[in-house]
C-alpha positions as CSV (number, residue, x, y, z in Angstrom):
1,X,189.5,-114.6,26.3
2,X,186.3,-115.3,27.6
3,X,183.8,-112.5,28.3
4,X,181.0,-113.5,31.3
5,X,178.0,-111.7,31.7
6,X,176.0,-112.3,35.0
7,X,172.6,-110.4,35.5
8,X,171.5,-110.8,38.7
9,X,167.2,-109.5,38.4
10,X,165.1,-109.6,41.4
11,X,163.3,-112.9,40.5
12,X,166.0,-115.2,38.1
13,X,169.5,-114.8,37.5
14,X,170.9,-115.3,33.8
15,X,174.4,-115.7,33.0
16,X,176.1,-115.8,29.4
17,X,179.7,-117.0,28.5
18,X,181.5,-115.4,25.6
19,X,184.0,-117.1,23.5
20,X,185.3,-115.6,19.9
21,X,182.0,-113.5,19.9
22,X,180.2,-116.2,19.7
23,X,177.4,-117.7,22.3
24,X,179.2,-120.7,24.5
25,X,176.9,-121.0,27.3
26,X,173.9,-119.6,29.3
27,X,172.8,-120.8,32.5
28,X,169.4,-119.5,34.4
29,X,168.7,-120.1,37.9
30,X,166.2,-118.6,40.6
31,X,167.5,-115.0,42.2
32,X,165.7,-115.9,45.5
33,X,166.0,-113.9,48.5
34,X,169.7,-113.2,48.2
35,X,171.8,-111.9,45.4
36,X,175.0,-112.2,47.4
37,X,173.9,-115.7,47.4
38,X,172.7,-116.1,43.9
39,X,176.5,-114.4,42.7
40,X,177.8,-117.5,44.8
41,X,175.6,-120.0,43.0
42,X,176.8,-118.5,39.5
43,X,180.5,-119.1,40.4
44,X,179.9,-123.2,41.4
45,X,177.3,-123.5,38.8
46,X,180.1,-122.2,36.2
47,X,183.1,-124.0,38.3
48,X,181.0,-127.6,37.4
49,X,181.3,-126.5,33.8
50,X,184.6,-126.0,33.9
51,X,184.7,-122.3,33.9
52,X,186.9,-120.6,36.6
53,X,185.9,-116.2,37.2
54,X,189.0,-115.9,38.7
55,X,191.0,-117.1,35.8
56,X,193.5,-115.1,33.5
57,X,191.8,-115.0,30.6
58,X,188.5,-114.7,31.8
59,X,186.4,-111.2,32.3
60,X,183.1,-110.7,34.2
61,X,180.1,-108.0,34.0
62,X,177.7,-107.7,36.1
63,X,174.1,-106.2,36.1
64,X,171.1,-106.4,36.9
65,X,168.9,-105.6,40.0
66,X,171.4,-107.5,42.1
67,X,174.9,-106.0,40.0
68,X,176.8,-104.6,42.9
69,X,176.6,-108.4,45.0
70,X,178.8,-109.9,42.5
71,X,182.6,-110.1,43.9
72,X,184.2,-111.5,41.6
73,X,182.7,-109.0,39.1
74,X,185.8,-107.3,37.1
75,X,182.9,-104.7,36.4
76,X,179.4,-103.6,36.5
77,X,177.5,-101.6,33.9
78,X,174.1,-101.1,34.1
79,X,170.7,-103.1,32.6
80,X,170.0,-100.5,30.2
81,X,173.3,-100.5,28.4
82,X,174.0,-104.7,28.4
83,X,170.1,-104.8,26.9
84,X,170.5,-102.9,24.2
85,X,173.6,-104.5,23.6
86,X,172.7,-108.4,23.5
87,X,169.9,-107.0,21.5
88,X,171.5,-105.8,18.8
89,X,174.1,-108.9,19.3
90,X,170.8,-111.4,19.2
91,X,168.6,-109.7,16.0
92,X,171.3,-108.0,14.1
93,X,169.8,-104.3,13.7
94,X,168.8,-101.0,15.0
95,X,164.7,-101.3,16.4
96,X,162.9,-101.0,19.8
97,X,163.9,-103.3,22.8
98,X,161.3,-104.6,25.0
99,X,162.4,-105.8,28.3
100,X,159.7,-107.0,30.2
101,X,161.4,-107.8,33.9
102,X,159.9,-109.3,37.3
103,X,160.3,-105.3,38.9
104,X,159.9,-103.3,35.7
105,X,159.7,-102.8,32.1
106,X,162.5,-101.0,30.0
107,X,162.1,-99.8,26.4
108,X,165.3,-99.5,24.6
109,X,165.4,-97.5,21.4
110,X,168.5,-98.8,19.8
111,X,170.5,-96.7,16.7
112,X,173.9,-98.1,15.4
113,X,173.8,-100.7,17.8
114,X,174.1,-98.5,20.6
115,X,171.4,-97.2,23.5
116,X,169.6,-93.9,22.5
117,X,166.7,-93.8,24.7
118,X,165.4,-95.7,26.8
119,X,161.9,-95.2,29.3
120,X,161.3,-97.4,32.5
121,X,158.4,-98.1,34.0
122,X,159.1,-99.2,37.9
123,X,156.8,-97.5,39.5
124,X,154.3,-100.4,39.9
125,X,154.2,-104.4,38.8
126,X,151.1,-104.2,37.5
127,X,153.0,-104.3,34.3
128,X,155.4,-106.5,34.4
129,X,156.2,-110.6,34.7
130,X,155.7,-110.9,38.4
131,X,152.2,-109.5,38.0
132,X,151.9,-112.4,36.0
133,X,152.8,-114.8,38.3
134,X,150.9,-113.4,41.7
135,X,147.7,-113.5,39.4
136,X,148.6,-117.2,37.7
137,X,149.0,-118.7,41.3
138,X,145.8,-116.6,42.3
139,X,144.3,-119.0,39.5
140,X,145.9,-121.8,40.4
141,X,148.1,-122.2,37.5
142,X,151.1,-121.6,35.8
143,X,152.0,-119.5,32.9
144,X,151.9,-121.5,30.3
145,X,148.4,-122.7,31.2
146,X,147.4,-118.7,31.9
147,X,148.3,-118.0,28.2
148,X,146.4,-120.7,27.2
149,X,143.7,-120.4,29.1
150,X,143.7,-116.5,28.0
151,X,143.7,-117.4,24.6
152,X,140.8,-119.0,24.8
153,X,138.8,-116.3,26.7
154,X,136.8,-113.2,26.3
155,X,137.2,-109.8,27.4
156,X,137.1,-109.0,31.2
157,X,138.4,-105.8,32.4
158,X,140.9,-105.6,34.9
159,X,141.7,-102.1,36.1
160,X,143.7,-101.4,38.7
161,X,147.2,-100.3,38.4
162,X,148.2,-102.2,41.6
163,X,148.9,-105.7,41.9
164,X,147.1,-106.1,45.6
165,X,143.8,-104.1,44.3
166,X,144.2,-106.0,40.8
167,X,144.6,-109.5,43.2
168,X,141.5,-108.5,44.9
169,X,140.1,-107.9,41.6
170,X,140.5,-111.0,40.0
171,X,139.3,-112.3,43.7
172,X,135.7,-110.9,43.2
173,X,135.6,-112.1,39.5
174,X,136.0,-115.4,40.6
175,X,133.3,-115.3,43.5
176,X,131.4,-114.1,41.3
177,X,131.8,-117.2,39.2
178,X,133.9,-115.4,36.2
179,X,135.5,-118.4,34.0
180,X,139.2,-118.6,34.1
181,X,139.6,-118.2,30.4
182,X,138.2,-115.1,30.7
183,X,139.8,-113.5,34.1
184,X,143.3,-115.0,32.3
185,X,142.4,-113.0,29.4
186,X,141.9,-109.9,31.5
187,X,144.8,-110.3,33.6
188,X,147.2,-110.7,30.2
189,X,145.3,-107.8,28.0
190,X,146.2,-105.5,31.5
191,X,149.8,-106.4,31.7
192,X,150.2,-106.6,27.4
193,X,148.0,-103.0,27.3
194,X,150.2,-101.3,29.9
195,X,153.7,-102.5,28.5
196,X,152.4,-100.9,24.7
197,X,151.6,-98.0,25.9
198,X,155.5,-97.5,27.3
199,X,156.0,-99.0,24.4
200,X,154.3,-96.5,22.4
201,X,155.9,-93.5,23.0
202,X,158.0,-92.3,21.0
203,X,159.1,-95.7,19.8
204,X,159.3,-97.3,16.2
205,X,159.3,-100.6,14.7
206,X,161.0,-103.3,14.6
207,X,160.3,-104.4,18.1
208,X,162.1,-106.9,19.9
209,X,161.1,-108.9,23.5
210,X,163.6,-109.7,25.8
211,X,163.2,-110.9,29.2
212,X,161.2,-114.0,30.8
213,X,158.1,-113.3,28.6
214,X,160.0,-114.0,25.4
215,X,158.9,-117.9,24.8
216,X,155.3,-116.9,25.9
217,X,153.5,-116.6,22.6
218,X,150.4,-115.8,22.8
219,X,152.1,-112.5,24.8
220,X,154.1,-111.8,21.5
221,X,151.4,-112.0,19.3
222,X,148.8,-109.7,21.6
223,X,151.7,-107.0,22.0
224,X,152.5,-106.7,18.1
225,X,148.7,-106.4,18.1
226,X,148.6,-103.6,20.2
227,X,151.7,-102.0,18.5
228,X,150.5,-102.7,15.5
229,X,153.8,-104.5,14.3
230,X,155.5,-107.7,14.8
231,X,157.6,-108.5,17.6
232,X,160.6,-110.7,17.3
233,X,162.1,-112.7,20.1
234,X,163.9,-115.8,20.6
235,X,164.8,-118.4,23.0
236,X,168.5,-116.7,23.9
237,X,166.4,-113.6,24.5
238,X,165.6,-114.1,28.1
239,X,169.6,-113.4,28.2
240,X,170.1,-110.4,26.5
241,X,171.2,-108.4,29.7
242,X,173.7,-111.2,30.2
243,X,174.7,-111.3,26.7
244,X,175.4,-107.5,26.4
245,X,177.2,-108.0,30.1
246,X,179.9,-110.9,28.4
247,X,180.5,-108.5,25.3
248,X,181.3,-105.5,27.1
249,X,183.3,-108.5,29.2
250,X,185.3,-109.2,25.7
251,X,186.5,-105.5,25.6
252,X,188.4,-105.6,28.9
């Protein structure tokens, strides 16, 4: 039996194949506009590796922002549930998730392996990865490069809790003649400072990142700052909604 799980978020798509509980395969691919599209792009994608959805011994789960555009889907459960679950499948023990999405932030709290709380913040992107990428191409730049740059930079505050005021923000810094290291450094510190304080509430260590952010170190190490505890991650854990998706997959 093979267990696929496809989370469709509003800006990349992650899929995970299942086989023998064991990881076989993860593909990633931009959402773009359409998530009836992207589903369609998941099935060829899969197809060229030789996996068929509509095949006998084959299960999908979707979820994800885009869950319900997935036809072939045999299911759909939500993000919350499939996160906690690929990560307690990826570290291995009970802790705080940190899901740091292009639309929002979830905080897992995780207990036996299985979702006790959870808080969401999806009110605004001002703290989350797609705040991160208006203000890097405000720069000029890419990610990496804004980490790095950051890293290298000093304190500048950057305030507002709205991506189009915090845009015009980093705007005037740089008429201003700001230096890059230091508006990069302000515009990480706001995104790292508002995802602790979800973070922070009620939550306990260990913590664990999931989501795009997860191979952006300097982000790991300013977060487990500001919780004042290490945070794990991994490679595989941009996929942990896609993983939990393909296990609960395996039990159908």
């Amino acid at each position: 039996m093979r267990g696929i799980g496809v989370d469709i978020g509003s800006t990349a798509t992650k899929v995970a194949v299942m086989e023998t509980g064991k990881l076989a395969q993860t593909l990633l691919m931009p959402t773009g506009f359409s998530s009836v599209d992207a589903a369609g792009r998941v099935r060829d994608a899969l197809a060229e590796k030789g996996v068929d959805v509509a095949a006998e011994d084959v299960r999908v789960v979707a979820t994800g922002y885009g869950r319900i555009a997935v036809p072939y889907a045999t299911k759909v459960v939500t993000e919350i549930t499939c996160h906690g679950l690929g990560a307690a499948h990826l570290f291995g023990t009970d802790g705080t998730v940190i899901d740091v999405g292009g639309q929002d932030t979830k905080v897992i709290q995780l207990a036996n392996g299985r979702v006790t709380k959870f808080a969401m913040n999806d009110k605004c992107a001002a703290g989350t990865g797609r705040f991160l990428e208006v203000m890097a191409d405000r720069l000029g730049i890419d990610q990496v490069e804004l980490a790095s740059l950051a890293r290298a930079g000093e304190d500048v505050k950057i305030s507002s809790m709205c991506t189009v005021f915090a845009e015009s923000e980093v705007i005037s810094l740089v008429g201003r003649g700001e230096p890059r290291e230091n508006i990069a450094h302000g515009i990480i510190e706001s995104v790292v400072s508002r995802v602790a304080s979800l973070a922070g509430q009620g939550s306990h260590a260990p913590y664990f990142l999931t989501g795009g952010l997860c191979e952006n170190d300097y982000v790991v190490e300013r977060l487990g700052a500001l919780l004042g505890s290490e945070v794990t991650t991994c490679p595989e854990a941009r996929y942990a909604g896609a993983i939990g998706a393909a296990l609960k997959a395996c039990e159908l």
